[in-house]
ZAKE-606127 format. One record per residue: x, y, z of N, C-alpha, C in turn. Coordinates in steps of 0.2 Angstrom, whole numbers, padded with zeros to 4 digits, always signed. Example, Ala and Ser with C-alpha at 12.3 -4.5 7.8 and 13.67 -1.06 7.14 Angstrom:
BEGIN
+0066-0028+0039+0062-0022+0039+0066-0016+0039/+0064-0011+0035+0068-0005+0036+0064+0000+0039/
// end
This chain:
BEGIN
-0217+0171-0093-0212+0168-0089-0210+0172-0084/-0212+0172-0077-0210+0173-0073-0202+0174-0070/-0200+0179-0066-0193+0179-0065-0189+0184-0060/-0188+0181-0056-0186+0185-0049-0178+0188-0050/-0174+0195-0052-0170+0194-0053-0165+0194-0046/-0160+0190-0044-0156+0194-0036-0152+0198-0040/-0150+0199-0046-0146+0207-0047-0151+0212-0049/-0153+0216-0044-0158+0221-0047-0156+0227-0054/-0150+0228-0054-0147+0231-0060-0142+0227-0065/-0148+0224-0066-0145+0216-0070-0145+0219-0078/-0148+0220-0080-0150+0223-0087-0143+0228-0090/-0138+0229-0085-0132+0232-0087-0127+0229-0084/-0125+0223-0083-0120+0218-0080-0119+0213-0085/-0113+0212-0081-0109+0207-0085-0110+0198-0083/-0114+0197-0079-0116+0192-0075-0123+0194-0072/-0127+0192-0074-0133+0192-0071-0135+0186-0067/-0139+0185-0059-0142+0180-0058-0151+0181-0055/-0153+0174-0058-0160+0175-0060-0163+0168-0057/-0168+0170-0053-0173+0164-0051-0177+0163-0060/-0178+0157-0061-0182+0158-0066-0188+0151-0065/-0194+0153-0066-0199+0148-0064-0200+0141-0072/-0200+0137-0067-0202+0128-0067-0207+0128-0067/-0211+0127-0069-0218+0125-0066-0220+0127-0060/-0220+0122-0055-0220+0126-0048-0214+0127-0044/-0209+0125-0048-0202+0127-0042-0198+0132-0048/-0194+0136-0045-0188+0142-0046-0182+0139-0046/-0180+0140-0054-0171+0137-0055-0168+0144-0053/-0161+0140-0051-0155+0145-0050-0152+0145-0056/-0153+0152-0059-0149+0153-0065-0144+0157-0065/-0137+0158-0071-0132+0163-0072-0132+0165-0078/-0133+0171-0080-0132+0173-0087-0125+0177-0089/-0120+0177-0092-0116+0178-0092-0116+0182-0099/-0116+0189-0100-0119+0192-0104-0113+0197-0108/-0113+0195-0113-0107+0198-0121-0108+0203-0120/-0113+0207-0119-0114+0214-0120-0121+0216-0118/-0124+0221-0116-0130+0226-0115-0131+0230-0120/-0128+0232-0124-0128+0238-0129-0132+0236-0136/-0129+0228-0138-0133+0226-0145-0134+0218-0142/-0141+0216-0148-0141+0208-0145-0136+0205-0148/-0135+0198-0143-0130+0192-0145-0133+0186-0144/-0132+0183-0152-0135+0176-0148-0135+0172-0142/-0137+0167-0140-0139+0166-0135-0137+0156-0132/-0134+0157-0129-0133+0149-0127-0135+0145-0120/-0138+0141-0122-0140+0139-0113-0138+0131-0112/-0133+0131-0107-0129+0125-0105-0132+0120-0100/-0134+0115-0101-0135+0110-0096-0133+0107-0095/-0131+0106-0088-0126+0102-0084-0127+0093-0083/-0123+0092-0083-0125+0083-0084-0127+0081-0076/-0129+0074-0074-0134+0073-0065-0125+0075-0063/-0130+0079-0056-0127+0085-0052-0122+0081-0049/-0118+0085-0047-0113+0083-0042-0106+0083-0044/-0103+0088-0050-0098+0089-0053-0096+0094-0058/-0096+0095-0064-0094+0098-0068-0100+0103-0069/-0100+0108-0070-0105+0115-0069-0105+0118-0076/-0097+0119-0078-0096+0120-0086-0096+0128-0086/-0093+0132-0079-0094+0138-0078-0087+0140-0082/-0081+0139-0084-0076+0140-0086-0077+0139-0093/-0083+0133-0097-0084+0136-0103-0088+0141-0106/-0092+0144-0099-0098+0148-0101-0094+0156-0101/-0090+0156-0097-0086+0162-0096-0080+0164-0104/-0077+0157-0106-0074+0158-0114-0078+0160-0119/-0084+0155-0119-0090+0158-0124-0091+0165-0123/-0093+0169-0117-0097+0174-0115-0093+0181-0120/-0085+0179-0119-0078+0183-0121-0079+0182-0129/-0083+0178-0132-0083+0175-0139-0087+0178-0142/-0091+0182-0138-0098+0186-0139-0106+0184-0138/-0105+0179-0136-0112+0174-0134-0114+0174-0128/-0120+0177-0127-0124+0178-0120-0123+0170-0118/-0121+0170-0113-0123+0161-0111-0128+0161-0103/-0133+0157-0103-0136+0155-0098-0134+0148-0095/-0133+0148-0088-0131+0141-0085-0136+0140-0080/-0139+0137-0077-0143+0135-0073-0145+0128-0069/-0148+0126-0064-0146+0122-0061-0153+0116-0060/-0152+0109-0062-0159+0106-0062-0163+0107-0054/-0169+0108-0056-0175+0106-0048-0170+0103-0043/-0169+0106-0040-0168+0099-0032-0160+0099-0033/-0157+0103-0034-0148+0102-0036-0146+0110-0036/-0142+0109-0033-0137+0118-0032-0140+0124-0031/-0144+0126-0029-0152+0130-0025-0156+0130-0028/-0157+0126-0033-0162+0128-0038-0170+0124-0033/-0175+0124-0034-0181+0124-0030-0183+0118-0031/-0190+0112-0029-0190+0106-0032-0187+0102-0029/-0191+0096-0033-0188+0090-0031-0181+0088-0036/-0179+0082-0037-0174+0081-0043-0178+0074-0046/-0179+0074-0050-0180+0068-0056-0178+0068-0062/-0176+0064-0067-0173+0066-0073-0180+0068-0077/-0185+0067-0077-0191+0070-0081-0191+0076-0079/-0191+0079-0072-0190+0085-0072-0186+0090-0074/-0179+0087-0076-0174+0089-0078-0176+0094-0086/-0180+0089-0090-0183+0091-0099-0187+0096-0096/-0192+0098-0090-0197+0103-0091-0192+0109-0091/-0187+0108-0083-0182+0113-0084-0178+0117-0089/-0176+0113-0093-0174+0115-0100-0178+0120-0104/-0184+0116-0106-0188+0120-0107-0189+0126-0105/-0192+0126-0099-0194+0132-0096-0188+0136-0097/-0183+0135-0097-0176+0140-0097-0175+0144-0105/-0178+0139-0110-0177+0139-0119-0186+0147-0117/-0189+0145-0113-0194+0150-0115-0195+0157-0111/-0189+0155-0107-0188+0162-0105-0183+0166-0108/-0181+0164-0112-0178+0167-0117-0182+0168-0124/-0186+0166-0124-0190+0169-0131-0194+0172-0129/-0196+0173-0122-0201+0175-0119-0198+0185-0115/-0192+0183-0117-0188+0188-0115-0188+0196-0118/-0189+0201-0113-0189+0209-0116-0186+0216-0113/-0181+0208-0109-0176+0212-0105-0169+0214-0105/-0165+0207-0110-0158+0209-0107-0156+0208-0117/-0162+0210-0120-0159+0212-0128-0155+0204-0131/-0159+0198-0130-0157+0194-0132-0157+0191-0139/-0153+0188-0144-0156+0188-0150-0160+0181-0151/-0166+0180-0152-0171+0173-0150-0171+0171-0158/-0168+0173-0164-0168+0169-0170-0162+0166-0168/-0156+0168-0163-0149+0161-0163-0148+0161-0157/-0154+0155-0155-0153+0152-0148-0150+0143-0150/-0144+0144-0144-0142+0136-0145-0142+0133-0141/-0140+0125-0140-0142+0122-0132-0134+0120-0133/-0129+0117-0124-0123+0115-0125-0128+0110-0118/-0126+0103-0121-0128+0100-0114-0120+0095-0116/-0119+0096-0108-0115+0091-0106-0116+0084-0104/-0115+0077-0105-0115+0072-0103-0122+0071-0102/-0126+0071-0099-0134+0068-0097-0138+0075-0101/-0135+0081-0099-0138+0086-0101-0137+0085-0111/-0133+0082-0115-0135+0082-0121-0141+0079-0119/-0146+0073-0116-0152+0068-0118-0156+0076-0116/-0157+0080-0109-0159+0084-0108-0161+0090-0116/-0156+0091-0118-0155+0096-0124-0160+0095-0130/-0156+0088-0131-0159+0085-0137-0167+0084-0137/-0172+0082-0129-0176+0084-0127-0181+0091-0127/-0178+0095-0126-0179+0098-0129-0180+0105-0135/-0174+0100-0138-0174+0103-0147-0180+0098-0149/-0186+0096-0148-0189+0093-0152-0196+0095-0150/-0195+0097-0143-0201+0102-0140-0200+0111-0144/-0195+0112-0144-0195+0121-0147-0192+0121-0153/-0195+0122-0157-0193+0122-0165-0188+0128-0164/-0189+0134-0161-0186+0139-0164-0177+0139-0161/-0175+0133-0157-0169+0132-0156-0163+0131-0164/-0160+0133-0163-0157+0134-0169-0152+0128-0170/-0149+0127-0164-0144+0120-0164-0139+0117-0158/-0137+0115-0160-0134+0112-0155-0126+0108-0151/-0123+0109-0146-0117+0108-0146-0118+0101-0141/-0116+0096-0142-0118+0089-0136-0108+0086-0134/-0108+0087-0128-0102+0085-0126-0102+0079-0120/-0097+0076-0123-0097+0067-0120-0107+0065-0121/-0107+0064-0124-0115+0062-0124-0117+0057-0120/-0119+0056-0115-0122+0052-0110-0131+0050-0110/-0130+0045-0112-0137+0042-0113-0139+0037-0108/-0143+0039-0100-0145+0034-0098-0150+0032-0098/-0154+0032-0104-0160+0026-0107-0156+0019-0110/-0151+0021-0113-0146+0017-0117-0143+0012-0111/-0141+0016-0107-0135+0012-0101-0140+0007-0096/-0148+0007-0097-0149+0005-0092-0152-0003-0098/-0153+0000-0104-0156-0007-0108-0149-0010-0109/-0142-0008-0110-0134-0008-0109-0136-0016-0102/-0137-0013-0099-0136-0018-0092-0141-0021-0090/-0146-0023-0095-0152-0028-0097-0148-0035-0096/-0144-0034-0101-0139-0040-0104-0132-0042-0099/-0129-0035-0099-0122-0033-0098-0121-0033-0088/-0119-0036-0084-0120-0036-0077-0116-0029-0075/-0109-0028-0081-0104-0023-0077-0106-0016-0080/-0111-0015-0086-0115-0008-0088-0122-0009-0081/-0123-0012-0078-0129-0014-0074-0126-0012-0067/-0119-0012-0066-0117-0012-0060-0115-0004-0060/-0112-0002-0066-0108+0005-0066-0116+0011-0067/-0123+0008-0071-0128+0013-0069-0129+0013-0060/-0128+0008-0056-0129+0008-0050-0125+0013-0046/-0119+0013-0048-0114+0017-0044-0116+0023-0045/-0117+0024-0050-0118+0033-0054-0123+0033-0049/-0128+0031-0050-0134+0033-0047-0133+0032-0039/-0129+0029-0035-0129+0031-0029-0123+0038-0029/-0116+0037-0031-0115+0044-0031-0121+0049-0033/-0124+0052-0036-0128+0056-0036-0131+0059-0031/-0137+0052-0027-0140+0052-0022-0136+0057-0015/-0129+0055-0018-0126+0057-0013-0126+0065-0010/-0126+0069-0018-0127+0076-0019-0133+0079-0020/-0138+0077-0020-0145+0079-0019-0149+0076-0015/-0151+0082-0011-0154+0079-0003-0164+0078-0006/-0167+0072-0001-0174+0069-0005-0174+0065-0011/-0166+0062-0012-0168+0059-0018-0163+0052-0017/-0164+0047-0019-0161+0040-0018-0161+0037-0023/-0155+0034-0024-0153+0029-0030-0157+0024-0035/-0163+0020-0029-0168+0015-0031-0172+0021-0035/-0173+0024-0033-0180+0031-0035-0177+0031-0043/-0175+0034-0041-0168+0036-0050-0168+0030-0054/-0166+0024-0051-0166+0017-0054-0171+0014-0059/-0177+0015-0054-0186+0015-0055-0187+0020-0060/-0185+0026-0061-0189+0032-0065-0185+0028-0070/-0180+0027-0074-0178+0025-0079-0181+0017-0083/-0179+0014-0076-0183+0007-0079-0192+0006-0081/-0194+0011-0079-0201+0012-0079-0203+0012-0088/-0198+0018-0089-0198+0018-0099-0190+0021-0102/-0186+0015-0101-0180+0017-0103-0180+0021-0113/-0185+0021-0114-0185+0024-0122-0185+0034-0120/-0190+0034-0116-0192+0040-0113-0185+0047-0114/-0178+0040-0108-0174+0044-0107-0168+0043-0110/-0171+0042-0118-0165+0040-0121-0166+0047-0128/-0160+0049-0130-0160+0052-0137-0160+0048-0144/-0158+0041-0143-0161+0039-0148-0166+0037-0151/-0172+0036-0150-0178+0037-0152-0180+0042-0158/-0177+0048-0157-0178+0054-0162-0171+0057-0164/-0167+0051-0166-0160+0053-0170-0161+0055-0175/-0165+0054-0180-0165+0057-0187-0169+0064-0186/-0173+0066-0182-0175+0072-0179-0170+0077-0178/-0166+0073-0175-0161+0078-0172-0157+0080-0177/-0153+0074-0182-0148+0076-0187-0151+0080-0193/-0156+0082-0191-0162+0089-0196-0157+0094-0194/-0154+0097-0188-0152+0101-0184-0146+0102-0184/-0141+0107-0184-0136+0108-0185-0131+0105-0175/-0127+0101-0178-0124+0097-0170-0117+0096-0172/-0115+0098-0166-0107+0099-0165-0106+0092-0161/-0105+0086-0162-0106+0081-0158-0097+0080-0156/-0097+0079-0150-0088+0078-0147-0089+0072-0141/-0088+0068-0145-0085+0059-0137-0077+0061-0137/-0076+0055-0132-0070+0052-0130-0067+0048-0132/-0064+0045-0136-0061+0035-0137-0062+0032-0133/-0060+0035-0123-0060+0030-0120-0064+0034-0112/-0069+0035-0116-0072+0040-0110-0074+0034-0105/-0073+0034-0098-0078+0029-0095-0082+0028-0092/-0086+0035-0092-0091+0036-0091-0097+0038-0095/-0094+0039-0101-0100+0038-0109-0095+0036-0112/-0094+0029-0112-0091+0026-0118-0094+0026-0126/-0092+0026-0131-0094+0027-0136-0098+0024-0139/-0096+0016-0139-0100+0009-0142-0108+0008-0138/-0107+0014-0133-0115+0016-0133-0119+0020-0131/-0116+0026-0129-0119+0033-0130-0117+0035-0137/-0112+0035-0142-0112+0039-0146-0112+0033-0153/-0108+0030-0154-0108+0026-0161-0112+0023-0163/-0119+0019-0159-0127+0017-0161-0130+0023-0165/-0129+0028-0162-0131+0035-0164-0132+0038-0172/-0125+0037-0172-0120+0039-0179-0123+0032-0183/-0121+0026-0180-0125+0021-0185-0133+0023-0188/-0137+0026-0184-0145+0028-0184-0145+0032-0190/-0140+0038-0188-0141+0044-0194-0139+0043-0202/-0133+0038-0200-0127+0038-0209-0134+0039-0213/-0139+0036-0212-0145+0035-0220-0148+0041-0220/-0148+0046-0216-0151+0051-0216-0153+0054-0221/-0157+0058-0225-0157+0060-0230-0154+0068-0230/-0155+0070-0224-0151+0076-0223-0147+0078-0214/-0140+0077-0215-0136+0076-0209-0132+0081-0208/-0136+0084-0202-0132+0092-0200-0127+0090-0194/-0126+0083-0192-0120+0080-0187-0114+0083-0188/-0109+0086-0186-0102+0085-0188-0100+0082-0178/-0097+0075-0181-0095+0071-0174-0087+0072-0176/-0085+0074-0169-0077+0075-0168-0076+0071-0160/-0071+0067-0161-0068+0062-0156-0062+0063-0154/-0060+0064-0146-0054+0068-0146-0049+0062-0140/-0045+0063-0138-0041+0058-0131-0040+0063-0129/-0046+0062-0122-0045+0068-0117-0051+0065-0111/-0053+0065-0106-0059+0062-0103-0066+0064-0103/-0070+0064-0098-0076+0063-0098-0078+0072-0096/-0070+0074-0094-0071+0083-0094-0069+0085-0096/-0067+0084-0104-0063+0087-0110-0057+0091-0105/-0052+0087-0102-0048+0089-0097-0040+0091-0102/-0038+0097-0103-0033+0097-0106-0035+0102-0112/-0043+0100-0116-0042+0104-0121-0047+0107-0121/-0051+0112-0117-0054+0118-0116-0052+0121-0122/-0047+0126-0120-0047+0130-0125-0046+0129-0133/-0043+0122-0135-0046+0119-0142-0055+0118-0144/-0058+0116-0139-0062+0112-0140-0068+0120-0139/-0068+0125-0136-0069+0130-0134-0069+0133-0142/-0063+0135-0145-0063+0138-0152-0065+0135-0157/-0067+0128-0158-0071+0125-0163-0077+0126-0162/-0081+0125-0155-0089+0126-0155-0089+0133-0157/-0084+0138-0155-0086+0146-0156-0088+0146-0164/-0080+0144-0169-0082+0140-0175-0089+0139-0177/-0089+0133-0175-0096+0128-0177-0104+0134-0176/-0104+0137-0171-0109+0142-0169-0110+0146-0175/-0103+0150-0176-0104+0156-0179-0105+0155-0188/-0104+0147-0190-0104+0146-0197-0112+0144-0197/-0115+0140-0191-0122+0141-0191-0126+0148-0192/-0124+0152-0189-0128+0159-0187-0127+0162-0198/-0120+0162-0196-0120+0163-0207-0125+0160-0212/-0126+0152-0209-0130+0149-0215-0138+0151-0212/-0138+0154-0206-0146+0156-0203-0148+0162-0207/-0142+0167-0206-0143+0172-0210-0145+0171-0219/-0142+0167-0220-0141+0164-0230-0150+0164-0232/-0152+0163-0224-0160+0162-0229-0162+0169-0227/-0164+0173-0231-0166+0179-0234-0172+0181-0230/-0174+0189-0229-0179+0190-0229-0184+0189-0230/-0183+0187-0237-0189+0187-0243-0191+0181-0241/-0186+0176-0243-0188+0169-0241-0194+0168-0237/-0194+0172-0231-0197+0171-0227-0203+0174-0228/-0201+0181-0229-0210+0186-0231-0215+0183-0236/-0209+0179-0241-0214+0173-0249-0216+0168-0244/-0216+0167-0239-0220+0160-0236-0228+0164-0234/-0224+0168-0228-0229+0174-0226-0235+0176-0228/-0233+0177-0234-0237+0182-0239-0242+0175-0244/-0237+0171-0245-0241+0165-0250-0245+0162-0242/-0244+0161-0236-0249+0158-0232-0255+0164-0230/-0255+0169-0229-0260+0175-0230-0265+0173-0237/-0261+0172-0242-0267+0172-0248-0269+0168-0249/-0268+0164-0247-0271+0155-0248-0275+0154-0241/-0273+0156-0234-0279+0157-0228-0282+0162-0226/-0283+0168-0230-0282+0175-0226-0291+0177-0221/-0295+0170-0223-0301+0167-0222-0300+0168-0214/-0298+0163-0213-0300+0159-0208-0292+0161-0203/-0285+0163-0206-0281+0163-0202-0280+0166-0195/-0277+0169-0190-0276+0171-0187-0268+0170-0182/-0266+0175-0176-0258+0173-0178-0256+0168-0174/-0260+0165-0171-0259+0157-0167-0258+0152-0172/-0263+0153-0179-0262+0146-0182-0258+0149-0187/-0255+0157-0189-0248+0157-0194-0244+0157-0190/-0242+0154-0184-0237+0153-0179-0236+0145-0181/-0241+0144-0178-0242+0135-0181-0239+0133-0185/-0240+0137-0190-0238+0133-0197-0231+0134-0200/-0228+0138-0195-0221+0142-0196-0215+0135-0190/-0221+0132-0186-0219+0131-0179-0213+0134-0176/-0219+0139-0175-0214+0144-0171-0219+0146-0165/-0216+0147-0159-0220+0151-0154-0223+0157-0155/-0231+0158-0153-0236+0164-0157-0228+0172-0154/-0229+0173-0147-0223+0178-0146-0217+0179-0152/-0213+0173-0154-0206+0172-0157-0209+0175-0164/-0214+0172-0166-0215+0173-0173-0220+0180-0173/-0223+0181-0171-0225+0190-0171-0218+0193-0169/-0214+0194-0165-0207+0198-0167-0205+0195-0172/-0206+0191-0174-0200+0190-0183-0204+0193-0188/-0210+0193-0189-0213+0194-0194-0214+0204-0194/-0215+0206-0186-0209+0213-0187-0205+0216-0188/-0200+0211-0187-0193+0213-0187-0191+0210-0196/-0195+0205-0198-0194+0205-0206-0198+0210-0212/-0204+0212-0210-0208+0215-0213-0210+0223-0210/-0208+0226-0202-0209+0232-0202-0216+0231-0200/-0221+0227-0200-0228+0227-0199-0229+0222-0192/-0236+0224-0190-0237+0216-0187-0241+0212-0191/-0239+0205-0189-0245+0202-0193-0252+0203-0194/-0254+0206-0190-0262+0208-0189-0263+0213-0193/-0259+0218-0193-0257+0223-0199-0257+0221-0206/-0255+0215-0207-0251+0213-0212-0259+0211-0216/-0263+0205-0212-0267+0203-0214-0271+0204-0214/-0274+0211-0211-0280+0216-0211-0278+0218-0218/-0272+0220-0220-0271+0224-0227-0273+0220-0232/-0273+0213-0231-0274+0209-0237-0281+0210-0238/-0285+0206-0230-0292+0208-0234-0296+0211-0234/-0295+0217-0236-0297+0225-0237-0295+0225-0244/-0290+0222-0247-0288+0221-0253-0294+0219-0258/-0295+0211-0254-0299+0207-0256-0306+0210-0256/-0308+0216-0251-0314+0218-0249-0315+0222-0256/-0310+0226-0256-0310+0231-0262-0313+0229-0270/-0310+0222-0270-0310+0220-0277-0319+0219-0277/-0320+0213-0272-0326+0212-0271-0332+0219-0271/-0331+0223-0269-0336+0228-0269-0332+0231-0276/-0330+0232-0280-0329+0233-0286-0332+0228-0292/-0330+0224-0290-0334+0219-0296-0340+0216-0295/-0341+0215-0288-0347+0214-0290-0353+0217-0285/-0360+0215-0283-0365+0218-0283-0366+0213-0274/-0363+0211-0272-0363+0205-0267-0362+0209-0261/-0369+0209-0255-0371+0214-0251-0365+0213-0246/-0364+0220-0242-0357+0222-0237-0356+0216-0232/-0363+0213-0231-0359+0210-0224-0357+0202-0227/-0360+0200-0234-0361+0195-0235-0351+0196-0238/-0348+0200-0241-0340+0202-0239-0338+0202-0235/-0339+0205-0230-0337+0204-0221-0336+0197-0219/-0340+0192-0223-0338+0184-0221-0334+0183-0224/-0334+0184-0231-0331+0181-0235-0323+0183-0237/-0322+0188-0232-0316+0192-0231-0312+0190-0224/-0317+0186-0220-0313+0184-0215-0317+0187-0207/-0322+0192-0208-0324+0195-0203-0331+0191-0201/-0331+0189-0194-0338+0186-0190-0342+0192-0191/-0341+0198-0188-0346+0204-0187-0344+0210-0192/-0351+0210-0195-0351+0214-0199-0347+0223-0199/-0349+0224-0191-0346+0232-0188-0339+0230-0188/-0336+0227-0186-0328+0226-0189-0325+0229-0192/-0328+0225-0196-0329+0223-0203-0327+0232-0208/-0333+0235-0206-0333+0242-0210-0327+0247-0204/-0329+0246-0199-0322+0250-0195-0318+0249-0198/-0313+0242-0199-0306+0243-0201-0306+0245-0206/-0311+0242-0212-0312+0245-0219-0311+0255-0219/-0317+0259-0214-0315+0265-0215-0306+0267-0210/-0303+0264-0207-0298+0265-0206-0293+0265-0210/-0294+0259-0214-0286+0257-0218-0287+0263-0226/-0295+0262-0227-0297+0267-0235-0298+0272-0233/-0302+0276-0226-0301+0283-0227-0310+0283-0230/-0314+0277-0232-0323+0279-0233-0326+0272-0228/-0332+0271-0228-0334+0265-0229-0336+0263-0235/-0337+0256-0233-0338+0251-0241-0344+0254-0243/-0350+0255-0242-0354+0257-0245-0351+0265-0251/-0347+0270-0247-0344+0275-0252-0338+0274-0256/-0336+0267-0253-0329+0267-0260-0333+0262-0265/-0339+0258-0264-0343+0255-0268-0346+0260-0273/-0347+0266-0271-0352+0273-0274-0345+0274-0278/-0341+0275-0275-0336+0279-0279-0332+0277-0284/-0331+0270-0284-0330+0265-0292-0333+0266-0294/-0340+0267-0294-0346+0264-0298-0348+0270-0300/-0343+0276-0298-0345+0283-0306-0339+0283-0308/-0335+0278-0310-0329+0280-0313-0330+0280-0318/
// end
């Protein structure tokens, strides 16, 4: 992941700002950072379509809570690079979530990364909690669904007329983009840019969910209560939905609504930690000895669905090894056995251990034992 920072001694500040690369455009990023000294989890806040709330006043409470927060700004809106699209909006998120797994600079903790989207930014969020598994969870505030609002005004003339207006204020605050353009990209596949599609997906996930009674710009009865209807049957619901009287920018109750996410975060981060090292090492170890053949650490990332990067630092940071380490020691084990018992030539082991080439094969062997196969084969066979 590339990243241009304009604070050059950013890596010791309290505020850092960061180009962070899109595809082929550069978002305007803010990192707002708990501390330099130890990691802290990590939160990255999406702003709902441009042209009002930033959510810089929650990102600075959080910061004071202990939580590194990144804010940043879609393609094509508040100097960020690009054009503006709402498809472009999910790559930008993305790319945001992997610069921070991808990160070896500001001491990030990448097992508790969370997403906070605002308004349009929960569809963004939630978008992107189904692209990166290693997101941990997630805070969705006034939930704004405009896949919903635009099948809403299929039927409805006055959801058809108030998606209109939205979309020409927007137009208003992003230069190269027009309301029709915005109109079309939804109606093209309004499932695309809806979060309900993958509600049972999501309630796998731990969600701080907060509407309004009478929000009027994500009313309930259709950004958020179809929702809650989707998941009630769920067979496992990590929703907690809180409903407050206040508007569409939690106006009045920051500082309550502030100390419950802090809550809800750090009761996630507890039950993250409840699952044990071991937990994890017994998957590791039972996935080694069932493929130690044919594996390698792209497909024990895989199978973790984890990013190859995220999961080679967690399987150091749980086991002290790297996994290459890990799985070399295994089949050297398995090498052992086989040239012990039985009488099965060295290279025709080297396959059957996992190794294409036979020279390999006997290097890592005399590395890890200290002989080659052929002398630790001699040297059982006078015991």
């Amino acid at each position: 992941m590339n990243q241009n920072d304009v604070n050059t001694e950013g890596s010791s500040e309290s505020l850092v700002s960061l180009k962070i690369q899109s595809s082929q455009r550069r978002l305007y990023a803010l990192m707002y950072r708990a501390g330099y000294k130890k990691s802290a989890p990590v939160i990255i806040i999406a702003h709902g379509i441009p042209g009002h709330e930033k959510n810089i006043a929650l990102a600075q409470q959080l910061r004071q809570s202990g939580f590194n927060v990144l804010i940043y700004s879609y393609s094509g809106s508040w100097g960020s690079e690009g054009h503006f699209s709402f498809a472009n909006c999910v790559e930008d998120e993305i790319a945001i979530v992997d610069f921070v797994l991808n990160d070896n600079k500001y001491n990030l903790d990448k097992s508790n990364i969370f997403l906070i989207g605002h308004s349009f930014g929960c569809y963004v969020a939630a978008k992107a909690m189904m692209e990166r598994k290693e997101i941990r969870g997630a805070v969705f505030m006034m939930p704004y669904d405009i896949g919903r609002h635009y099948q809403a005004g299929v039927t409805d003339a006055s959801a058809r007329s108030s998606l209109r207006t939205l979309l020409k204020e927007v137009a208003m605050f992003i230069p190269g983009t027009n309301s029709d353009d915005l109109y079309e990209e939804v109606k093209a596949d309004p499932d695309y840019y809806s979060y309900y599609p993958f509600a049972c997906e999501l309630a796998q996930k731990p969600i701080f969910w907060v509407s309004c009674y009478n929000d009027p710009h994500a009313p309930e009865y259709i950004h958020t209560i179809p929702f809650m209807e989707l998941i009630k049957d769920s067979r496992k619901t990590n929703v907690i939905w809180k409903r407050y009287l206040t508007d569409h920018y939690y106006g009045g109750i920051l500082p309550l609504i502030t100390k419950e996410i802090v809550q809800f975060l750090r009761d996630s981060i507890k039950q993250n930690s409840v699952r044990s090292t071991l937990d994890f090492t017994d998957k590791l170890n039972q996935l080694i000895e069932r493929e130690y053949q044919s594996l390698n650490t792209n497909t024990a990332a895989a199978s973790f669905q984890l990013s190859e990067a995220y999961f080679s630092d967690l399987v150091r940071k749980k086991t002290g090894r790297t996994f290459t380490e890990l799985l070399r020691k295994y089949r050297m084990e398995m090498a052992k056995k086989l040239l012990e018992e039985t009488s099965i030539k060295i290279e025709e082991i080297a396959f059957l251990v996992g190794y294409n080439n036979e020279y390999y094969f006997m290097k890592h062997f005399k590395k890890e034992e200290g002989m080659t196969p052929t002398e630790f084969r001699k040297s059982n066979t006078e015991k």
